[in-house]
C-alpha positions as CSV (number, residue, x, y, z in Angstrom):
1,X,-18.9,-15.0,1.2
2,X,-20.4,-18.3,2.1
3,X,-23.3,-17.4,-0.5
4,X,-20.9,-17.3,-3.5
5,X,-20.8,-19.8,-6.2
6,X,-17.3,-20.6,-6.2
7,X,-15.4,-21.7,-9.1
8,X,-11.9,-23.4,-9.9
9,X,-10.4,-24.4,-13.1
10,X,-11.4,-27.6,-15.1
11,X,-7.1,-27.7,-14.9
12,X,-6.8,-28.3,-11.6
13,X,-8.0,-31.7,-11.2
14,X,-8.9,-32.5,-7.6
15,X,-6.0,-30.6,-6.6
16,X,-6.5,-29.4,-3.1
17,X,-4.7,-26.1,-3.3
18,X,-6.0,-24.2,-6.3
19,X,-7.5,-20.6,-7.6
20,X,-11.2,-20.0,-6.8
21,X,-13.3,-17.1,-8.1
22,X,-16.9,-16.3,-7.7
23,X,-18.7,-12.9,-8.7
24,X,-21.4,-10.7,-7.5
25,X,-22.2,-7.7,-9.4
26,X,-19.1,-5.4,-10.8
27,X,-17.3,-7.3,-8.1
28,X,-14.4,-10.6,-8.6
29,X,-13.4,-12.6,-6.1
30,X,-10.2,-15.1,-5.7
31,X,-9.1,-17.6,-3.2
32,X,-7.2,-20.2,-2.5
33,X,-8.9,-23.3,-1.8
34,X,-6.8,-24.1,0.9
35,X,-7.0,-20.6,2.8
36,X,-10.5,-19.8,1.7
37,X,-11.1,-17.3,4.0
38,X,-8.1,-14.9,2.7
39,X,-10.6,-13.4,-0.4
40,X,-8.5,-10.6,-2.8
41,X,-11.3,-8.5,-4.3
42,X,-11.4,-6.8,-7.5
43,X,-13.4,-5.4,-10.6
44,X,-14.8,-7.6,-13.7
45,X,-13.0,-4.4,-15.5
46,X,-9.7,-4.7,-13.7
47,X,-9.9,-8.8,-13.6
48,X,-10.4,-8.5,-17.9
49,X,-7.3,-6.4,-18.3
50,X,-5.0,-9.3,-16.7
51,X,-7.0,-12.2,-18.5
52,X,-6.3,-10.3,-21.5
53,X,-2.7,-9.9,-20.5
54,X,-2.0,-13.2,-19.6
55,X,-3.3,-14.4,-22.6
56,X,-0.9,-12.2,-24.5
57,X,2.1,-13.8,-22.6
58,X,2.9,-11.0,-20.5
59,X,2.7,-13.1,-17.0
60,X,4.9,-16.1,-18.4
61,X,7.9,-15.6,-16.7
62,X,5.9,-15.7,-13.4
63,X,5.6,-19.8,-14.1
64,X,8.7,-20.2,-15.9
65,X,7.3,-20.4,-19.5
């Protein structure tokens, strides 16, 4: 995993503990910056049905909006 180009959001500032993601062929993976060797793995398929859900709303209630 040390080959990966992590990523984190423009939004997070230099926050120490924040959401990575990287990507290597059909495959997404997220960390937390401060735990970055606990990796959940997933597909770009799977990973585009939740952006498109969370961009609908349908996670807002996890963050209190």
């Amino acid at each position: 995993m040390d080959q990966l180009n992590w990523q984190r959001s423009t939004f997070s500032g230099d926050q120490a503990n924040c959401l990575e993601i990287a990507s290597e062929g059909d495959l997404v993976y997220i960390r937390e910056s401060d735990n970055p060797t606990h990796v959940v793995t997933t597909t770009r398929t799977k990973l585009n049905a939740w952006i498109l859900g969370a961009k609908d709303g349908e996670f807002d209630h996890f963050v209190g909006l």
